[in-house]
C-alpha beads as a LAMMPS data file, in Angstrom:
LAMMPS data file: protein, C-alpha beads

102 atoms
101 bonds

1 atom types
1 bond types

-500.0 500.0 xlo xhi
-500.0 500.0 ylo yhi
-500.0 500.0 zlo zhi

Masses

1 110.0

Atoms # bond

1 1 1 -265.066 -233.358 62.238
2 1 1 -261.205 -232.956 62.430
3 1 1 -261.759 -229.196 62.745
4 1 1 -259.512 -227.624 65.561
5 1 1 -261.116 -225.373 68.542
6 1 1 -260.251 -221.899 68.614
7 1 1 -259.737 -219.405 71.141
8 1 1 -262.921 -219.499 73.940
9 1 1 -263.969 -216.905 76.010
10 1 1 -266.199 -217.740 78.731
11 1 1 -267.803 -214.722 81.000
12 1 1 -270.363 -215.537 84.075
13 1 1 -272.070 -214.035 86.601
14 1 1 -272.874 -214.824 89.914
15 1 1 -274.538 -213.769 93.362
16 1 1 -272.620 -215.378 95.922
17 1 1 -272.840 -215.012 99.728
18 1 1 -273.367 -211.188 99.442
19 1 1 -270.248 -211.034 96.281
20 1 1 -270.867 -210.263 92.850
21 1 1 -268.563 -212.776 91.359
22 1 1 -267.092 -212.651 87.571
23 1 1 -265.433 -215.514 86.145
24 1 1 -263.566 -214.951 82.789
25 1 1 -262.214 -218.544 81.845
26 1 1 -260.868 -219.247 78.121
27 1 1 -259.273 -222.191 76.525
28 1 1 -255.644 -221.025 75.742
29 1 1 -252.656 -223.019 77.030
30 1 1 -252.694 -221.564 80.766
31 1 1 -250.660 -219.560 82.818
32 1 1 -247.604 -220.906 84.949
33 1 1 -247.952 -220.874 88.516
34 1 1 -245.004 -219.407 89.104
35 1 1 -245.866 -216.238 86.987
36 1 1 -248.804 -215.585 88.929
37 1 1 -247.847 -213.036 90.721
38 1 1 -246.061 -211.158 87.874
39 1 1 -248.731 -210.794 85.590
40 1 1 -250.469 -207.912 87.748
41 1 1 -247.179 -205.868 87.490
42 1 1 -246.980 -203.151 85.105
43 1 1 -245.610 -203.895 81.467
44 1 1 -245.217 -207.748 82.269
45 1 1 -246.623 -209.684 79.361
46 1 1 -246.234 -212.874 77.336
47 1 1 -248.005 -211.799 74.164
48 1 1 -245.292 -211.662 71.570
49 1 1 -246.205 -210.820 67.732
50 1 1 -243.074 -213.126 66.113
51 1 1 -244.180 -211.647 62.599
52 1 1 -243.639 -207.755 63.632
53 1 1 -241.581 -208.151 66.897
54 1 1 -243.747 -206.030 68.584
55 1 1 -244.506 -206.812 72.642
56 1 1 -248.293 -206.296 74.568
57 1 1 -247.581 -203.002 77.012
58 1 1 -248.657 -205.828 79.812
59 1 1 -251.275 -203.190 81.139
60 1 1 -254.577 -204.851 80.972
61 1 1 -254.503 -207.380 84.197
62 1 1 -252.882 -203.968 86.234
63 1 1 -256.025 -201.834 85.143
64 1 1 -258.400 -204.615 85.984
65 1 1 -256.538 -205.243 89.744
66 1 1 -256.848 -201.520 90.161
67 1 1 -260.510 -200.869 89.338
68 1 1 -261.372 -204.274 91.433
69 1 1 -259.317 -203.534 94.541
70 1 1 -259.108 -200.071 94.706
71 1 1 -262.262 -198.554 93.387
72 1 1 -264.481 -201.859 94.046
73 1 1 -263.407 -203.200 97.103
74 1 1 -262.950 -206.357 95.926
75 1 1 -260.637 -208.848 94.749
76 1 1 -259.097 -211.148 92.363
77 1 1 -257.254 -214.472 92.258
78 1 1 -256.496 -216.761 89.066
79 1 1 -256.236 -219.877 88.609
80 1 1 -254.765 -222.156 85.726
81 1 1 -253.656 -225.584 84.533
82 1 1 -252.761 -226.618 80.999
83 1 1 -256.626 -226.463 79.282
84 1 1 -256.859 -222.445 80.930
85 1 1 -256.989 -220.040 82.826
86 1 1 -259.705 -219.148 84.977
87 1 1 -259.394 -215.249 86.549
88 1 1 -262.439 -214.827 89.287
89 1 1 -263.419 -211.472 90.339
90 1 1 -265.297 -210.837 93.911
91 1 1 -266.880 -207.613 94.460
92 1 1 -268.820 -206.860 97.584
93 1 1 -272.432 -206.441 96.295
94 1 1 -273.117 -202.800 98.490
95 1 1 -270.327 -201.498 96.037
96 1 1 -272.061 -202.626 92.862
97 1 1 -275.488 -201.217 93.942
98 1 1 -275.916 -197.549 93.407
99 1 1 -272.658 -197.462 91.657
100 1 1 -270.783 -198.295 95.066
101 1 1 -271.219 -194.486 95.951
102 1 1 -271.128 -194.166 99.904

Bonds

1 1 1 2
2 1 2 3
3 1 3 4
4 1 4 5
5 1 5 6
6 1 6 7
7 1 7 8
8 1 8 9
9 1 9 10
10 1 10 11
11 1 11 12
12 1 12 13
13 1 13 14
14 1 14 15
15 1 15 16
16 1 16 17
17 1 17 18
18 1 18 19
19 1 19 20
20 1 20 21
21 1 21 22
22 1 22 23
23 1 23 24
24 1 24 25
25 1 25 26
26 1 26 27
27 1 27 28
28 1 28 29
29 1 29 30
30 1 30 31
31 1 31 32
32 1 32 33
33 1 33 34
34 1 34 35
35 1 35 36
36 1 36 37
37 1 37 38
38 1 38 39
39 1 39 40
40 1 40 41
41 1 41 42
42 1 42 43
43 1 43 44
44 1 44 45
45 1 45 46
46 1 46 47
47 1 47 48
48 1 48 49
49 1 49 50
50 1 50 51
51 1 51 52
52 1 52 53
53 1 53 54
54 1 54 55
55 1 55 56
56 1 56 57
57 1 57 58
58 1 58 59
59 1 59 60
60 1 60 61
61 1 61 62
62 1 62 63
63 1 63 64
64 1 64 65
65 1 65 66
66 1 66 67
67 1 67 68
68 1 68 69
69 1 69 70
70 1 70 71
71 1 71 72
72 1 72 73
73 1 73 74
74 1 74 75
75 1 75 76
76 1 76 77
77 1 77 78
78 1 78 79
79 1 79 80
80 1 80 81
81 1 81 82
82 1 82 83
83 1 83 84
84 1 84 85
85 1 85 86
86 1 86 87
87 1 87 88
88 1 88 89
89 1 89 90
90 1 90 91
91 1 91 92
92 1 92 93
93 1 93 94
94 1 94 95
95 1 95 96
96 1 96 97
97 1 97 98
98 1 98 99
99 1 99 100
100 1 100 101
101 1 101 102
């Protein structure tokens, strides 16, 4: 149809091997690997508005490792080559059932 593909968003959820697993996968142009480790650090970012000049705070991916390691017990690990990036969440199920209250 000659019509480009815009931005996907993929979510699923799994039951794996006693892990609740989330995989949020979209379509953009990937993440280098050797930024992998800086994009859980506070105020890193590569969002950049040209029109405004204005720079992402680079806080969403540092909440998300918080809540997942530290309040979940879990973890989370991305992956990425140049048709996305795939982020996959594992959280042990116990924590998800009854709220993870123990």
């Amino acid at each position: 149809s000659g019509r480009a593909e815009g931005g996907r968003i993929e979510v699923v959820a799994r039951n794996e091997s006693g892990y609740c697993v989330l995989e949020v996968i979209d379509n953009g142009p990937g993440i280098s690997e050797d930024l992998f480790d800086c994009i859980f650090d506070p105020g890193f970012s590569t969002k950049f508005d040209p029109g405004t000049g204005e720079m992402s705070a680079g806080l969403g991916l540092v909440h998300v490792k918080n809540i997942v390691e530290n309040h979940c017990g879990g973890h989370i690990r991305v992956d990425s080559d140049s048709s996305g990036a795939r982020f996959t969440i594992k959280i042990p199920a116990e924590r998800m059932i009854g709220g993870g209250r123990g």
